[in-house]
C-alpha positions as CSV (number, residue, x, y, z in Angstrom):
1,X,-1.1,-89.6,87.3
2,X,-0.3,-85.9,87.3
3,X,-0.2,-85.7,83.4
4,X,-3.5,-87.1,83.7
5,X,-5.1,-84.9,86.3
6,X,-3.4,-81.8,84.1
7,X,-5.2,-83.1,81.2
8,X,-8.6,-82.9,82.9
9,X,-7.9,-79.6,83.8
10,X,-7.7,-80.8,87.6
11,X,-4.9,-80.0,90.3
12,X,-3.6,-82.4,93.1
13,X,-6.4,-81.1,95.1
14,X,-8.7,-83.0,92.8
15,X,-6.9,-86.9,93.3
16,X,-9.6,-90.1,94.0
17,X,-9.1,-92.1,97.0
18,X,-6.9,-94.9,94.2
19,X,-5.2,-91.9,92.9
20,X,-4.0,-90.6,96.8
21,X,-3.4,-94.6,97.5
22,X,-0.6,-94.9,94.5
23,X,1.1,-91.8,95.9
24,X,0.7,-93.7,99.2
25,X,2.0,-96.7,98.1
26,X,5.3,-94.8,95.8
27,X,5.7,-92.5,99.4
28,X,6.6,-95.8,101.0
29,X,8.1,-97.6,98.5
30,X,10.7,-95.3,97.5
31,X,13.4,-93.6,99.5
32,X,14.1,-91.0,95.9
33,X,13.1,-87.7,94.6
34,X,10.0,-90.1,93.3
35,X,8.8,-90.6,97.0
36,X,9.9,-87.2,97.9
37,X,7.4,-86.0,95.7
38,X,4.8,-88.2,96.9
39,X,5.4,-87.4,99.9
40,X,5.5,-83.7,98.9
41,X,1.8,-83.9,97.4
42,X,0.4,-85.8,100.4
43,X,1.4,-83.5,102.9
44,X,0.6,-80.3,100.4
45,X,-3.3,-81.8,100.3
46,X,-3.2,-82.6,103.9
47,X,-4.0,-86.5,103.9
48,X,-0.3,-87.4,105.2
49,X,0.8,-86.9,108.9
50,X,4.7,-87.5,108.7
51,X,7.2,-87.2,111.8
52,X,10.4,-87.7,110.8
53,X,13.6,-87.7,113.2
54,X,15.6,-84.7,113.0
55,X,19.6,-85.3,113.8
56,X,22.1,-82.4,114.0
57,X,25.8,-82.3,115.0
58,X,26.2,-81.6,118.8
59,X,22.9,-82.0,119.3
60,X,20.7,-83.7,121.3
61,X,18.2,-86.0,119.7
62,X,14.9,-83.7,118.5
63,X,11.8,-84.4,116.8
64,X,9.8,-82.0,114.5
65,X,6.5,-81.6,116.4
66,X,3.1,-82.9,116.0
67,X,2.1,-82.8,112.6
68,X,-1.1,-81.2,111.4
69,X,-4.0,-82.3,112.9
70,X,-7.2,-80.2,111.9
71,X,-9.4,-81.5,115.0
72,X,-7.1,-80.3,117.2
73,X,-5.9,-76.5,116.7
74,X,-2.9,-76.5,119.6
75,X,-1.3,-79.5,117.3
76,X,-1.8,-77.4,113.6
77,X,2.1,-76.7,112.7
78,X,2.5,-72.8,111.9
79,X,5.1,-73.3,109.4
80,X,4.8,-75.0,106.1
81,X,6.9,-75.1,102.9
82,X,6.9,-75.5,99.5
83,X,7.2,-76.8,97.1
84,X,9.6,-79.6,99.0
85,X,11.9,-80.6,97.3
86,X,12.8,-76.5,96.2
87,X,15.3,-75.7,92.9
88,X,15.5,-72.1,92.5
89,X,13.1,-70.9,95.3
90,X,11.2,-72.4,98.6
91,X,7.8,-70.6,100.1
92,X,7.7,-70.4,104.0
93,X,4.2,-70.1,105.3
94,X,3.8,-69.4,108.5
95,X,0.9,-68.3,111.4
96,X,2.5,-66.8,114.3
97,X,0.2,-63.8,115.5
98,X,1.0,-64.8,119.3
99,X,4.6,-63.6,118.5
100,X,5.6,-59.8,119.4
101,X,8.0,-59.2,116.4
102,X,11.3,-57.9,118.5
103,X,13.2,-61.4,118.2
104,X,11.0,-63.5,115.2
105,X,14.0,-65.7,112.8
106,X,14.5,-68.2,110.1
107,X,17.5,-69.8,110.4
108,X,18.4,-72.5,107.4
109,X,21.2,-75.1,108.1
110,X,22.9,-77.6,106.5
111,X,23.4,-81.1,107.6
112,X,26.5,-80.7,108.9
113,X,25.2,-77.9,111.6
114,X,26.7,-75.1,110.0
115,X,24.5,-72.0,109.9
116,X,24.0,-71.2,106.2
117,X,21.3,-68.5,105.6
118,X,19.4,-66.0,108.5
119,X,16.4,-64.1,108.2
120,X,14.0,-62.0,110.2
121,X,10.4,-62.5,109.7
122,X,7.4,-60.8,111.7
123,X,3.7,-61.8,112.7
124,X,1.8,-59.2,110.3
125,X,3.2,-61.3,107.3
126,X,1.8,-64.9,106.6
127,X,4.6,-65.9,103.9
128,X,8.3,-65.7,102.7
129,X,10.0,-66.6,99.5
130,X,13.2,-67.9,100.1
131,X,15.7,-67.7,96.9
132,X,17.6,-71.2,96.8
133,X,20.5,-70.3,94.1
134,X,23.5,-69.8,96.8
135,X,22.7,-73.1,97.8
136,X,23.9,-76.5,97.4
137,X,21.9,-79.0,96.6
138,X,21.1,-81.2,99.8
139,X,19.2,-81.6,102.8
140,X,19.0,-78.2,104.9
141,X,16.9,-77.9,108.2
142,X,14.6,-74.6,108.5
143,X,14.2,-73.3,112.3
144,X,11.7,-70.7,113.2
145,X,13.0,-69.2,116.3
146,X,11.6,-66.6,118.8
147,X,13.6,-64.8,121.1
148,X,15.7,-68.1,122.6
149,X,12.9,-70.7,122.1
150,X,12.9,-72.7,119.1
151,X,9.3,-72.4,117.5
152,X,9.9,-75.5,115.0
153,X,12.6,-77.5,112.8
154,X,11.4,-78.7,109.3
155,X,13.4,-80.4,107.1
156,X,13.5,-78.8,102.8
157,X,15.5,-80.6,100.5
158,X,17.5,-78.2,97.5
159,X,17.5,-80.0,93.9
160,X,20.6,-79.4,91.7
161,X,20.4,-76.9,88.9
């Protein structure tokens, strides 16, 4: 489907409504990098909402928030990345101009709770490349902090080289 659109010099942005129903359908169907990707495109072109449980040692049971609802602006997530799953490189996006800048952090962790990666970010940026080659491949979670609060927890998965 993707070779296809390429060939017709069109982007994701471009899929049918039977074209976004087979990515529905392989999203679903399988729990791989193949519905990872599905997944991936859905969300990317804003036509999947997708909660999904986040677990952490010693922690309490959280959830991710809302996910992105256009009608509703106090829902919209202010974080996003891509491309998910990430190999040599992940994209945070992020809208957070309610934020003084004195305590703004990413902080990337693995699944076993350990703190791998920490970085400071501010509110007159809208985006931040994060470099993925010290990693292992796996599931990390990426949580946007300010001050003490916890602004969100997303979930990026690392491919192998």
């Amino acid at each position: 489907m993707l070779i296809g659109l390429k060939q017709n010099g069109q982007s994701i942005y471009d899929c049918d409504s039977a074209q976004r129903q087979f990515l529905y359908n392989l999203s679903g169907q399988y729990n791989n990098i193949v519905g990872a990707y599905a997944r991936s495109i859905l969300y990317e072109i804003d036509t999947l909402e997708y909660i999904e449980q986040i677990i952490m040692p010693g922690m309490q049971l959280m959830f991710s928030p809302a996910p992105s609802n256009f009608s509703d602006e106090q829902n919209r997530s202010r974080f996003k990345l891509f491309p998910n799953p990430a190999k040599d490189y992940f994209i945070i996006d992020y809208k957070i101009g309610e934020y003084s800048d004195d305590h703004l952090r990413i902080e990337i962790i693995n699944t076993t709770g350990k703190l791998v990666q920490v970085y400071q970010f501010n509110s007159l940026q809208n985006q931040k490349v994060i470099e993925t080659k010290a990693m292992k491949q796996g599931v990390y979670f990426v949580r946007f902090i300010s001050g003490n609060n916890v602004l969100e927890t997303l979930k990026i998965t690392i491919l192998g080289r």
